[in-house]
C-alpha positions as CSV (number, residue, x, y, z in Angstrom):
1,X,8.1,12.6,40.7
2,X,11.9,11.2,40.8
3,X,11.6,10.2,36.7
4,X,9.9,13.7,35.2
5,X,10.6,12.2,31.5
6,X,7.8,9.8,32.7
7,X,5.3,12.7,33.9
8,X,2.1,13.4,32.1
9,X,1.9,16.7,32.3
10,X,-0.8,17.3,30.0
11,X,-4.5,17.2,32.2
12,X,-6.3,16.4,29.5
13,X,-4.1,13.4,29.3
14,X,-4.2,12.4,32.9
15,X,-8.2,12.6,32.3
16,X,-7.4,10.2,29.5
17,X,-5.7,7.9,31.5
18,X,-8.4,7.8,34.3
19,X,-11.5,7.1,31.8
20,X,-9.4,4.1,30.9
21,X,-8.4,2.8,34.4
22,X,-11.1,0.2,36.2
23,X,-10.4,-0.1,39.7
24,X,-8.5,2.5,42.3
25,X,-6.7,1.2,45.1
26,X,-7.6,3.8,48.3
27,X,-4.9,4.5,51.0
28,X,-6.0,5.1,54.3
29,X,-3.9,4.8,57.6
30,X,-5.1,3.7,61.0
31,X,-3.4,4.5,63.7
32,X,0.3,5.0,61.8
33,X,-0.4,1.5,60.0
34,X,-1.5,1.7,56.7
35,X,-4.8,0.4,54.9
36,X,-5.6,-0.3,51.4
37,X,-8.9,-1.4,49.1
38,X,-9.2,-2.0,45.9
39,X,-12.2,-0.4,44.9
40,X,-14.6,0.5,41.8
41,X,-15.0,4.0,41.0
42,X,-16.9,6.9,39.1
43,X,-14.9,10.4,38.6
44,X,-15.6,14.1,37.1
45,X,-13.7,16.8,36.1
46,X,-14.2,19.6,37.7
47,X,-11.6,22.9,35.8
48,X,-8.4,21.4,37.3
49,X,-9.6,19.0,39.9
50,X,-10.9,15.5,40.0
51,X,-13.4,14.4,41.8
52,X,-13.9,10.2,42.4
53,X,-17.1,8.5,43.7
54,X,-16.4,5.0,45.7
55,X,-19.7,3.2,47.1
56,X,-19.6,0.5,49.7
57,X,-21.5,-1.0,52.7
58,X,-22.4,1.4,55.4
59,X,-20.2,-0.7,58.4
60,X,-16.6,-2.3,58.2
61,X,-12.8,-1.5,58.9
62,X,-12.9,1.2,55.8
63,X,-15.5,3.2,57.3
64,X,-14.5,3.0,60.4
65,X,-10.6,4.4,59.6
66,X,-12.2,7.2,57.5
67,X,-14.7,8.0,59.8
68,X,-11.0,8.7,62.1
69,X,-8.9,10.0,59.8
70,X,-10.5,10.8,56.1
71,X,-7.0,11.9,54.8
72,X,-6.1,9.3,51.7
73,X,-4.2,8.3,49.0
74,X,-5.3,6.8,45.5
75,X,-3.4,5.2,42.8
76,X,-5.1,3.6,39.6
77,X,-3.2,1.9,36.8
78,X,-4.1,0.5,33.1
79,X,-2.5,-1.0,30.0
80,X,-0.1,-3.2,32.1
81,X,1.7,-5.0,29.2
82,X,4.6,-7.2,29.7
83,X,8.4,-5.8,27.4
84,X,10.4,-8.6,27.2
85,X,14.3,-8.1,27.0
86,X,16.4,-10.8,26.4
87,X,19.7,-12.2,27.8
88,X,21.9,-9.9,25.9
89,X,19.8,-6.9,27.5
90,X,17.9,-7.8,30.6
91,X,17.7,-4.6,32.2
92,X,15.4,-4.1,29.1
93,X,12.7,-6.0,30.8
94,X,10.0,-3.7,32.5
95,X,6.1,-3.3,32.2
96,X,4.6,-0.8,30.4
97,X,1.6,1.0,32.2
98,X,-0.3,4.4,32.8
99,X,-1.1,5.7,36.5
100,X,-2.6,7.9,38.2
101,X,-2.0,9.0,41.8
102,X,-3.0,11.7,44.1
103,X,-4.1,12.7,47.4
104,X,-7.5,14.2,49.2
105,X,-9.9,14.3,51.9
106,X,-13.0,11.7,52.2
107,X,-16.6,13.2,52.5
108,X,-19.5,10.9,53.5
109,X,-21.8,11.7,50.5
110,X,-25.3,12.1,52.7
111,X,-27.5,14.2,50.5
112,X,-30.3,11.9,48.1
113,X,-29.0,13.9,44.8
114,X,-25.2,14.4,45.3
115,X,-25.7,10.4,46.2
116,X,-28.1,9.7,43.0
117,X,-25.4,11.6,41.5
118,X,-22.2,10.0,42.5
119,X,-23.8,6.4,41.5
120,X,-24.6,7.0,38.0
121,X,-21.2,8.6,37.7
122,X,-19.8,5.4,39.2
123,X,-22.0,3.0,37.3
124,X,-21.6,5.2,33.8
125,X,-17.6,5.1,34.3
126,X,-17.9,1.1,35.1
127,X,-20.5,0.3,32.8
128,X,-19.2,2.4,30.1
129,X,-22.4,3.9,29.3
130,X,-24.0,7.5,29.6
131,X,-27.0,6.4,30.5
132,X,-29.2,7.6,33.8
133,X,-30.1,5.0,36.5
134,X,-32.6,5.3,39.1
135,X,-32.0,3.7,42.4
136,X,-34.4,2.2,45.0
137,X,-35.0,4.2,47.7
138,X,-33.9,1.1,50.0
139,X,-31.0,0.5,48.6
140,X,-29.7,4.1,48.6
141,X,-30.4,4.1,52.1
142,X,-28.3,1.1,53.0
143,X,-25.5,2.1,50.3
144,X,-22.6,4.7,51.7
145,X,-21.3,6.7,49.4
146,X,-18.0,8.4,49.5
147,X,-16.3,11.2,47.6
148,X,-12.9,12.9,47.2
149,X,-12.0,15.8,45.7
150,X,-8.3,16.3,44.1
151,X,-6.2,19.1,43.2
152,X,-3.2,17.1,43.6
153,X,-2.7,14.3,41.7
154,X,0.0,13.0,39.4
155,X,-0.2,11.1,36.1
156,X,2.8,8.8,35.0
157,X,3.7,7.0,31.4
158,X,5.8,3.9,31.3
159,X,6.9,2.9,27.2
């Protein structure tokens, strides 16, 4: 990271930042061009690392590119307030924001519980709740449900 006086170096503060983020945008590349969704997303700690839950539709361009190549990228970002400068100072304009952004490996979550599992996290995380959903058996079998793990990820502060 070019700007270090803007790394969060604490993990329990990156953690911080994640539980208050909403959406993730997911890097992918296909065939040296690159790909990105804006997705939803459930996480855990794990000691050091982080894992993220994503859900989608089991067909499309996504699944196809990670089915290829399940290296990615993620990059989540909250607050986003606007600092005003003024004309005296207008290099004092910026945006004020957290983020959070790392790299890992998709795995196509197969197994009933680890996909039970990665749901609630994903629903708890959007939902803001702790509480423990059931799913329909049909719609677990129609839902894909993807996971990466992280030990290398990055958080950032912008005042």
């Amino acid at each position: 990271m070019r700007r270090t006086d803007r790394e969060v170096k604490d993990l329990d503060s990156v953690f911080d930042i994640i539980e208050r983020c909403h959406v993730v945008h997911l890097g992918m590349v296909e065939n040296g061009k690159p790909y990105v969704v804006a997705l939803n997303f459930g996480y855990e700690r794990s000691g050091d690392n982080l894992i993220l839950y994503f859900h989608c539709a089991m067909e499309g361009q996504k699944i196809d590119i990670l089915k290829e190549n399940p290296n990615v990228y993620f990059q989540m970002d909250c607050v986003n307030e606007f600092i005003p400068g003024s004309a005296e100072r207008p290099c004092a304009f910026c945006w004020r924001f957290d983020s959070v952004m790392g790299s890992g490996k998709i795995k196509f979550v197969n197994d009933l519980n680890e996909k039970i599992h990665a749901l609630n996290k994903l629903i708890q995380h959007v939902g803001r709740t702790d509480e423990v959903f059931s799913f329909p058996a049909a719609s677990l079998t129609r839902t894909c449900v993807l996971q990466v793990q992280s030990n290398d990820f990055t958080g950032k502060h912008h005042e």
